[in-house]
C-alpha positions as CSV (number, residue, x, y, z in Angstrom):
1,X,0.0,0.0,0.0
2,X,1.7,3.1,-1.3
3,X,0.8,6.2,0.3
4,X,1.2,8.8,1.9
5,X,0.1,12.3,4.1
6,X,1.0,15.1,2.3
7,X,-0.2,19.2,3.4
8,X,-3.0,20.7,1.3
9,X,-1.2,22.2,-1.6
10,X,-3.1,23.7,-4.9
11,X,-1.4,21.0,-7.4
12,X,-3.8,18.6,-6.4
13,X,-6.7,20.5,-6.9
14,X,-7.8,18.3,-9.7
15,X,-7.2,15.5,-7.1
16,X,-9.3,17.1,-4.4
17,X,-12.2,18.0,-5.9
18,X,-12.8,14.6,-7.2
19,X,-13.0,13.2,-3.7
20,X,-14.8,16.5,-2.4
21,X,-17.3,15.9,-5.3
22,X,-17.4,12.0,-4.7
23,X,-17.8,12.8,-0.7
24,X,-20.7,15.6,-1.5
25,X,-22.5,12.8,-3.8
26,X,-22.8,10.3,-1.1
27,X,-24.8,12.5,0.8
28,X,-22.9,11.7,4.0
29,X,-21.7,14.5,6.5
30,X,-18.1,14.9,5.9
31,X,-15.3,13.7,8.0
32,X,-13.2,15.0,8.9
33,X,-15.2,18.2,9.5
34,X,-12.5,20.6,6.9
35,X,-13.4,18.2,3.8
36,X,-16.8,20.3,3.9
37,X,-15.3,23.8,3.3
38,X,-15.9,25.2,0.4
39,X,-13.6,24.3,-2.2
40,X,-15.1,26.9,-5.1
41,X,-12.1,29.0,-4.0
42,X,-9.6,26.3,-3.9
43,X,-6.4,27.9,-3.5
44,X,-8.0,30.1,-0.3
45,X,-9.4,27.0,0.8
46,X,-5.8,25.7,1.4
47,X,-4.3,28.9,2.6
48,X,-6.9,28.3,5.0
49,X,-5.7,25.1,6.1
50,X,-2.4,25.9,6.2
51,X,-3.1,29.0,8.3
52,X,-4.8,27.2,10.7
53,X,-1.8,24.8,11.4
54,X,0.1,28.1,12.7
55,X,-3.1,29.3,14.8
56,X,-4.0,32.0,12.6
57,X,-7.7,33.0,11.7
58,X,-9.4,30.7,14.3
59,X,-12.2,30.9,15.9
60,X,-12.4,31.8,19.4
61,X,-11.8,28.9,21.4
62,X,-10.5,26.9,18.8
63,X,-7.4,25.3,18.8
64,X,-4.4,25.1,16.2
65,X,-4.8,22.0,13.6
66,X,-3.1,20.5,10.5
67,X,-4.6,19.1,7.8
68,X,-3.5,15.8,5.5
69,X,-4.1,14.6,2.6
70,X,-3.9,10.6,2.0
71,X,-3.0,10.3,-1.2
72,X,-1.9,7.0,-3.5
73,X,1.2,6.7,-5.8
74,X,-0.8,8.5,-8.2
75,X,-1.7,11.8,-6.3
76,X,-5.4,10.4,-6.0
77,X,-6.7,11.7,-3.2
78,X,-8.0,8.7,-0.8
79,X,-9.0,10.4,2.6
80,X,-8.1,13.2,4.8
81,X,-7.0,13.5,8.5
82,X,-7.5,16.5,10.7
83,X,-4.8,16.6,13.5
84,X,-5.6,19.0,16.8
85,X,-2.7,20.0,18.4
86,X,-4.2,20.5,21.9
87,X,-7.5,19.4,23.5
88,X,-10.3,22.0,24.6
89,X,-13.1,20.5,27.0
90,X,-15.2,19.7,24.0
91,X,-12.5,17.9,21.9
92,X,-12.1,16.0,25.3
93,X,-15.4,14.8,24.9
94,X,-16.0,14.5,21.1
95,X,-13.4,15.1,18.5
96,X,-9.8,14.3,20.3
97,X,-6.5,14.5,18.8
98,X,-7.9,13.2,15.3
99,X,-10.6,13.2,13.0
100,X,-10.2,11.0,9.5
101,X,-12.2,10.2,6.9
102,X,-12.0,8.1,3.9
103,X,-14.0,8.0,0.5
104,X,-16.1,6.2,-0.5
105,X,-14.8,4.6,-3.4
106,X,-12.0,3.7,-1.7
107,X,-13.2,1.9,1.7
108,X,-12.8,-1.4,2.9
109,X,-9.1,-1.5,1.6
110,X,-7.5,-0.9,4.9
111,X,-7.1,2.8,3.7
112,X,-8.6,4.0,7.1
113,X,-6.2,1.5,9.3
114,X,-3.0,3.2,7.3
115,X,-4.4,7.0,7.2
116,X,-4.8,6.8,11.3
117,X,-1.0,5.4,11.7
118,X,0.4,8.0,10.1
119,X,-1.8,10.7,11.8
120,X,-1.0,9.8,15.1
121,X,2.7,9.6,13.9
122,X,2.2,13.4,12.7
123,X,0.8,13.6,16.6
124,X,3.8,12.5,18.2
125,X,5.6,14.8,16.1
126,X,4.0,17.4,18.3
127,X,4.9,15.6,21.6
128,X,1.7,14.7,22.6
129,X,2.6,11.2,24.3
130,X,-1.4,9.9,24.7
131,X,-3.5,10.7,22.1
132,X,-7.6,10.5,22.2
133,X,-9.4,9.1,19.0
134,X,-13.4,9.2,19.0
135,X,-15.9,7.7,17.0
136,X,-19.4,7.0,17.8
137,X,-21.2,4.2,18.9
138,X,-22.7,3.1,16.2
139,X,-19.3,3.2,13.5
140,X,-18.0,-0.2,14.1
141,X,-15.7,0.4,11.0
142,X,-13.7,3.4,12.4
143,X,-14.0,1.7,16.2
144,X,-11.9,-1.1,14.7
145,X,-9.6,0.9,12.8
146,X,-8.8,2.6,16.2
147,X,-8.3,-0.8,18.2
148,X,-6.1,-1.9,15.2
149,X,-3.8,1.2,16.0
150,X,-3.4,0.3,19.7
151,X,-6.5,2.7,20.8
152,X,-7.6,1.7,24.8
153,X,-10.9,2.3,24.8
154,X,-12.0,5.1,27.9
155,X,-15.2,6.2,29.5
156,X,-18.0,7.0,26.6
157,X,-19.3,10.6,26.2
158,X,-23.3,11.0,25.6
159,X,-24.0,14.2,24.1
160,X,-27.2,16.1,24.4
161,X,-29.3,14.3,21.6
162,X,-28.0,11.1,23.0
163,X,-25.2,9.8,20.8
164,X,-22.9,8.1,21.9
165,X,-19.2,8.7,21.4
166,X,-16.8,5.9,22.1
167,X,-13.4,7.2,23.5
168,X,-10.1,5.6,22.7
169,X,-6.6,6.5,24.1
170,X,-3.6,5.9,22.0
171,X,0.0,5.4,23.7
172,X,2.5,7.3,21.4
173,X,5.7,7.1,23.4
């Protein structure tokens, strides 16, 4: 399995938007949450991205993230991994240290399993030593995607409407 994270960058925009596009068809909410920006303004779209891995042009209360690409030997664009570089009460609860998505096309392929190692490798590059992956109750896919990476599984979250969000703590050291 050849492939890689690589930063958003406007030389794969042809690459993108065919996995935004195949995402948006699908009708399912997008995740990791960034994949549903706007891309109709691709190269601010990724100046955007970039901008937030540096803390710039958050929102209050929001913390500092980088965003990857997983793409194959040929540039295709296969999923995408938002990395938090700190943990605010709520990404405690829901979020964590990760959020990851692949599409749909290419699922089942063990495409999530390989897009999760690498993201929490690009966490440890940050010195964050225990890292918290979330999913919720009912994504059996992604829970087993997170035990495959080493994920511990922690005390569930239930939000407001009920959900249920598994917790899962990843030793990095």
């Amino acid at each position: 399995m050849a492939v890689k994270l690589v930063k958003p960058t406007i030389s794969l925009e042809e690459q993108y938007l065919s996995f935004y596009k195949e995402w948006k068809a699908s009708g399912e909410s997008f995740v990791p949450w960034v994949i549903g920006e706007d891309p109709s303004d691709f190269e601010g779209m990724v100046n955007t991205r970039l901008d937030a891995e540096k803390g710039i042009g958050l929102p209050e209360g929001w913390v500092a993230d980088s965003t990857y690409w997983l793409v194959n030997e040929n540039d295709d664009v296969l999923g995408a991994a938002n990395i938090r570089h700190a943990l605010t009460e709520r990404l405690q609860n829901i979020g964590g240290h990760i959020g990851y998505g692949i599409r749909p096309s290419a699922r089942g392929k063990g495409y999530a399993t390989k897009l999760l190692a690498l993201g929490l490798e690009k966490i440890k590059g940050l010195g964050i030593e225990h890292a918290l992956v979330t999913c919720d109750a009912d994504n059996i896919a992604s829970e087993k995607v997170i035990r495959k990476n080493g994920g511990v599984e922690d005390e569930d979250f239930i939000e407001d409407n009920g959900n249920v969000v598994k917790r899962f703590w990843v030793e990095l050291v």
